[in-house]
TIVO-2410 file (N, C-alpha, C; in nm, 3 decimals):
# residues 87
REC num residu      c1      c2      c3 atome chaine
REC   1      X   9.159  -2.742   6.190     N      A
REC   1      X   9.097  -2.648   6.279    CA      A
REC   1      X   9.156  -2.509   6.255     C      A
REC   2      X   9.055  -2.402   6.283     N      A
REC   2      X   9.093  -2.262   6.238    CA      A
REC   2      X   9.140  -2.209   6.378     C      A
REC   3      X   9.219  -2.130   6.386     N      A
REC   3      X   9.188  -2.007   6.522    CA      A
REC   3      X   9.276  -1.920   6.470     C      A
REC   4      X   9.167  -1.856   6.561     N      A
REC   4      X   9.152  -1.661   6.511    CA      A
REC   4      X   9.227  -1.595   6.662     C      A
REC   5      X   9.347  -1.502   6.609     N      A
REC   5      X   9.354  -1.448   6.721    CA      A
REC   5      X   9.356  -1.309   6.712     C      A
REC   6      X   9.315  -1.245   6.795     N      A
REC   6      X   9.309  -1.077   6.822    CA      A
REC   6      X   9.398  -1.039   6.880     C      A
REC   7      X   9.430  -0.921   6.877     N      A
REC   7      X   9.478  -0.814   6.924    CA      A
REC   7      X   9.421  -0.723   7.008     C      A
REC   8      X   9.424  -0.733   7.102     N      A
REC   8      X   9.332  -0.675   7.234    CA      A
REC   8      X   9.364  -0.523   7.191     C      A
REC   9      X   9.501  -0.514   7.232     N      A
REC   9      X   9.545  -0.366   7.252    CA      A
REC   9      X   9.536  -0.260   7.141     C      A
REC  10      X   9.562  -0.326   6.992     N      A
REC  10      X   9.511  -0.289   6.869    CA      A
REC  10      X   9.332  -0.303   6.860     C      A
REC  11      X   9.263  -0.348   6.893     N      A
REC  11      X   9.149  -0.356   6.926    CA      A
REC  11      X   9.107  -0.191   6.959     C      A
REC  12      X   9.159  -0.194   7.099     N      A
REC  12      X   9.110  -0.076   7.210    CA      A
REC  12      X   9.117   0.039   7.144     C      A
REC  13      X   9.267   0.006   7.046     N      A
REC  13      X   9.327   0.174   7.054    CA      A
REC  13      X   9.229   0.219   6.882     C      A
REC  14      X   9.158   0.132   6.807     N      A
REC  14      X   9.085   0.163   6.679    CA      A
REC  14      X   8.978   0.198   6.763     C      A
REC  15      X   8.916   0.133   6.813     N      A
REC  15      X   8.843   0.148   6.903    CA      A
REC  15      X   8.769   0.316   6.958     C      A
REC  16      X   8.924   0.321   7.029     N      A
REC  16      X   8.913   0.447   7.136    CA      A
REC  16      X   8.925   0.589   6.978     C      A
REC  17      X   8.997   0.556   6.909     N      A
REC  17      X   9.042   0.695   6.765    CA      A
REC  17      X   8.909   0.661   6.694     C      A
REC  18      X   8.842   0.566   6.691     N      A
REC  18      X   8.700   0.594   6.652    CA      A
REC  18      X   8.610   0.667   6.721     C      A
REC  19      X   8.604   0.629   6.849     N      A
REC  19      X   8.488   0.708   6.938    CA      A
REC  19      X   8.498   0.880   6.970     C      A
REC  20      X   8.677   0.888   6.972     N      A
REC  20      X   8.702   1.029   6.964    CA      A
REC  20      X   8.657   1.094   6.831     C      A
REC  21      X   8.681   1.047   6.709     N      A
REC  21      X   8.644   1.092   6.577    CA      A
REC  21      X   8.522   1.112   6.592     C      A
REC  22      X   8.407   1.010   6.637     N      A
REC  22      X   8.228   1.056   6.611    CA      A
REC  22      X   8.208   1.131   6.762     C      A
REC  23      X   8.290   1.141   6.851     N      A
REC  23      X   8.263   1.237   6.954    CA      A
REC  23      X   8.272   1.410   6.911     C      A
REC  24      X   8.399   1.418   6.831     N      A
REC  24      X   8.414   1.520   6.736    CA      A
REC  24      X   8.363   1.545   6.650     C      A
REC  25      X   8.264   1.484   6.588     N      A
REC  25      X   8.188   1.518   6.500    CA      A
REC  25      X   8.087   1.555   6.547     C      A
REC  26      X   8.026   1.508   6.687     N      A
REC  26      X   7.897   1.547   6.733    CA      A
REC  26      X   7.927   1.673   6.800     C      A
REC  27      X   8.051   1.688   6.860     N      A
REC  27      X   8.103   1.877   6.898    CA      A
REC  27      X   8.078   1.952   6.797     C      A
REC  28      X   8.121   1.885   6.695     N      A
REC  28      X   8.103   2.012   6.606    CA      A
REC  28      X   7.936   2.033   6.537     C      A
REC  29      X   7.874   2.015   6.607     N      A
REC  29      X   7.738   2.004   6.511    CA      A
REC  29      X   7.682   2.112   6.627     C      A
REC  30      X   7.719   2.157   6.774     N      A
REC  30      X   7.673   2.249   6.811    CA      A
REC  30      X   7.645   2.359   6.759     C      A
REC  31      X   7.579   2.456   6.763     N      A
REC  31      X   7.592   2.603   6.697    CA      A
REC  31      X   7.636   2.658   6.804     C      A
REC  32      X   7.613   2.654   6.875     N      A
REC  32      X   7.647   2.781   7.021    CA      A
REC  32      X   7.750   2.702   7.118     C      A
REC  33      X   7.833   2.770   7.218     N      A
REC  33      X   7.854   2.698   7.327    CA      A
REC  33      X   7.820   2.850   7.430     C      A
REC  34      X   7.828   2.811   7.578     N      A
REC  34      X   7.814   2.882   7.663    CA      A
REC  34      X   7.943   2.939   7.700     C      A
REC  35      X   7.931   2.977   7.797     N      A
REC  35      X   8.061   3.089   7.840    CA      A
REC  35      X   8.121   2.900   7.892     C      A
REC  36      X   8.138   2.842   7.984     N      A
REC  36      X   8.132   2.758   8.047    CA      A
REC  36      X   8.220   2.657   7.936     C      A
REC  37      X   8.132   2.612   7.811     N      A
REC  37      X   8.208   2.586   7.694    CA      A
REC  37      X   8.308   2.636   7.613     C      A
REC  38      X   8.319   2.797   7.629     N      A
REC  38      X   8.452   2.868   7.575    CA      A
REC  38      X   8.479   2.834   7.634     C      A
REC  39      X   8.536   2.841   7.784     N      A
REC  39      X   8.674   2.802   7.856    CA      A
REC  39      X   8.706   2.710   7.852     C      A
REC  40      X   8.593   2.592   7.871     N      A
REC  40      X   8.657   2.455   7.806    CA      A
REC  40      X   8.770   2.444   7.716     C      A
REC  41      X   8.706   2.450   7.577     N      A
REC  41      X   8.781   2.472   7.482    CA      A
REC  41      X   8.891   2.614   7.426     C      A
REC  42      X   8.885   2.658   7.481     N      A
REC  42      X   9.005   2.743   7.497    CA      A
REC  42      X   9.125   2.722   7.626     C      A
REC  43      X   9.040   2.641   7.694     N      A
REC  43      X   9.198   2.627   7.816    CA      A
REC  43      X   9.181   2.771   7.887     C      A
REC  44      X   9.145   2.872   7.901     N      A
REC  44      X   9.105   2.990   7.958    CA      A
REC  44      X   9.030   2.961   8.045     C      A
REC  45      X   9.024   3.048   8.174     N      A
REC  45      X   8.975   3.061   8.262    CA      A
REC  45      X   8.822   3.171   8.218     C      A
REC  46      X   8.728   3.157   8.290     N      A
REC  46      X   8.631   3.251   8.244    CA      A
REC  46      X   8.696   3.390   8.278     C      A
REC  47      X   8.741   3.384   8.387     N      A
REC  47      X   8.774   3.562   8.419    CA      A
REC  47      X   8.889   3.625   8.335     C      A
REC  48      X   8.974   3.512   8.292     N      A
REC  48      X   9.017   3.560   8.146    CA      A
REC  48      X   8.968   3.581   8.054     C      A
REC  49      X   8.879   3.513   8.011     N      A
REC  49      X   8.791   3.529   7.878    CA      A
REC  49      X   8.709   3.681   7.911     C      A
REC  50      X   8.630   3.647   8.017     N      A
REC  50      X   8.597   3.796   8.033    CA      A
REC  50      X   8.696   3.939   8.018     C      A
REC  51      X   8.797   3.924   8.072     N      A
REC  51      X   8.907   4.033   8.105    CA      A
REC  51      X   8.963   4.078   7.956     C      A
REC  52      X   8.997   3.955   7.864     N      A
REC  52      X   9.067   4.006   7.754    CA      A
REC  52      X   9.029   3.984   7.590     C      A
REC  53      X   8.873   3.885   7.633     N      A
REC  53      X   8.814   3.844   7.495    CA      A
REC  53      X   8.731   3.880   7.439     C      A
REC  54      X   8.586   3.826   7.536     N      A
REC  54      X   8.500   3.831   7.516    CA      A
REC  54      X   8.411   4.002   7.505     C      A
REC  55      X   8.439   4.095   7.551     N      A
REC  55      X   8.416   4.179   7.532    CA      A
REC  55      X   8.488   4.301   7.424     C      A
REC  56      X   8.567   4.235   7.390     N      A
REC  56      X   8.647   4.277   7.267    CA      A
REC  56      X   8.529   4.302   7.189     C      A
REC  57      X   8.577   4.439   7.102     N      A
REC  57      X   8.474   4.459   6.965    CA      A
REC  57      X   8.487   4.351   6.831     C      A
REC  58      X   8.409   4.319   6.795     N      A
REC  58      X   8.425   4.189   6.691    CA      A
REC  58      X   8.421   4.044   6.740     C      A
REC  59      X   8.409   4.036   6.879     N      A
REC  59      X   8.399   3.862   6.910    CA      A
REC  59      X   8.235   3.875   6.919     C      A
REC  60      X   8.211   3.749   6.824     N      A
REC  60      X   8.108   3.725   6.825    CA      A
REC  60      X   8.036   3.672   6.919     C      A
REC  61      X   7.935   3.752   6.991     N      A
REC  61      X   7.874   3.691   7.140    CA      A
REC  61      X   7.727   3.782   7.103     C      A
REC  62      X   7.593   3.641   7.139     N      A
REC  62      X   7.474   3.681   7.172    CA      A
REC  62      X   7.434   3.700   7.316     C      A
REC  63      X   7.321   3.804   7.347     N      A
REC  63      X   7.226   3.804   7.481    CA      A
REC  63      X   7.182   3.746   7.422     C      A
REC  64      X   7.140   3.608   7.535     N      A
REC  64      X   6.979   3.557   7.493    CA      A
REC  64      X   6.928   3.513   7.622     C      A
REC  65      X   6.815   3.613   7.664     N      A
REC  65      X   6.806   3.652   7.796    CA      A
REC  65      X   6.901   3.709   7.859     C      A
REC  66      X   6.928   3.643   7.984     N      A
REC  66      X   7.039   3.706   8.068    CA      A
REC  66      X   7.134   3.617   8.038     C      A
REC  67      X   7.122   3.531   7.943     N      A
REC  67      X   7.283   3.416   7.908    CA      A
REC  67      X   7.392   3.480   7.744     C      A
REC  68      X   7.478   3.492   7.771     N      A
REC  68      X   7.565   3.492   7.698    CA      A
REC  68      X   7.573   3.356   7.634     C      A
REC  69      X   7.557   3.374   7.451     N      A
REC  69      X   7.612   3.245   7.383    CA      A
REC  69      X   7.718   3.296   7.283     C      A
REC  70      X   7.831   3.184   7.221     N      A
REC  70      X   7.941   3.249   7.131    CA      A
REC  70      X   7.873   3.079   7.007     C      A
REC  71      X   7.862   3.187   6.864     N      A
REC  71      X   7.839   3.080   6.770    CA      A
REC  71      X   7.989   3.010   6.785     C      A
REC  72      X   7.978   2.855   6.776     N      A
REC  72      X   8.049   2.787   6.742    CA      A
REC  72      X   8.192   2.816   6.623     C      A
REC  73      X   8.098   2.773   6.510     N      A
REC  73      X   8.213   2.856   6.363    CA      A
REC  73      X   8.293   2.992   6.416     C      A
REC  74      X   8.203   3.100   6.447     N      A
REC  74      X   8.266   3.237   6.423    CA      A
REC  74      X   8.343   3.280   6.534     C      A
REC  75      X   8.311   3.183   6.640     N      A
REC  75      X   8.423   3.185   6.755    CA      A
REC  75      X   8.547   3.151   6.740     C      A
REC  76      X   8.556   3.010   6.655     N      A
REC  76      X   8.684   2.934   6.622    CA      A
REC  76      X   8.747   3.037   6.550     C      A
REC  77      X   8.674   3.114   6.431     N      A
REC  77      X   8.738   3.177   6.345    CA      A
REC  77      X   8.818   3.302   6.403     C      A
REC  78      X   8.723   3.374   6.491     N      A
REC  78      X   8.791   3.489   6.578    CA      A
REC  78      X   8.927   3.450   6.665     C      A
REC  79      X   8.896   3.336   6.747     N      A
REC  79      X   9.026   3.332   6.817    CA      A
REC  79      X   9.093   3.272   6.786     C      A
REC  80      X   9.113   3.175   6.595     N      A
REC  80      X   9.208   3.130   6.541    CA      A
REC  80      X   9.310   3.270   6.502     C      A
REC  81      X   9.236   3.393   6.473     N      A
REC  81      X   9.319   3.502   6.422    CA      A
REC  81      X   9.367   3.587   6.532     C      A
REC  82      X   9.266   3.592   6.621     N      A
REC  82      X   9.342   3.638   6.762    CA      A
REC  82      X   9.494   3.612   6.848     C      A
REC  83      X   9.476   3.451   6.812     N      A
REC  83      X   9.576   3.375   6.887    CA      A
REC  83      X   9.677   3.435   6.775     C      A
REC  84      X   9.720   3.386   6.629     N      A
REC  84      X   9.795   3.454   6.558    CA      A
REC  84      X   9.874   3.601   6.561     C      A
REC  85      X   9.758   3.680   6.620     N      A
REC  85      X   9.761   3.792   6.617    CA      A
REC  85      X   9.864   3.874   6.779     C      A
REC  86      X   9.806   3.790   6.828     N      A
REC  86      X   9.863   3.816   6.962    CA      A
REC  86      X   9.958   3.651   7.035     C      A
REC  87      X   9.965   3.617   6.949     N      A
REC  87      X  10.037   3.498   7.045    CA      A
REC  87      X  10.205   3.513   7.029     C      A
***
């Protein structure tokens, strides 16, 4: 007779670093996020972002209508050199 035994907890945890990996992959396929989504991902508060970022010359931000959008890519890229720059 055969038996097979698992690993529950090794199970969960391939598991869970898989679902984060294709969760991250589907973040990144956005083009835009909203103001709402910068702060997310920056850990910033909006009235920070407003106060010291987003209106900076060179951060990339569209009107479209009355909504503010920041491309995805050229956002990361701006406040990867920002943070450098000022951190």
């Amino acid at each position: 007779m055969i038996t097979v035994e698992l690993d529950k907890d090794y199970i969960e945890q391939e598991f869970k670093a898989e679902l984060k990996k294709r969760l991250d992959e589907l973040e990144s396929q956005k083009v835009f996020w909203d103001i709402k989504e910068l702060s997310e991902k920056t850990s910033m508060s909006i009235s920070h972002l407003k106060s010291h970022l987003i209106y900076e010359p060179g951060f990339p931000r569209y009107k479209v209508g009355k909504k503010q959008v920041f491309p995805v890519k050229e956002t990361q890229e701006y406040l990867l050199k920002w943070v450098k720059e000022n951190g």
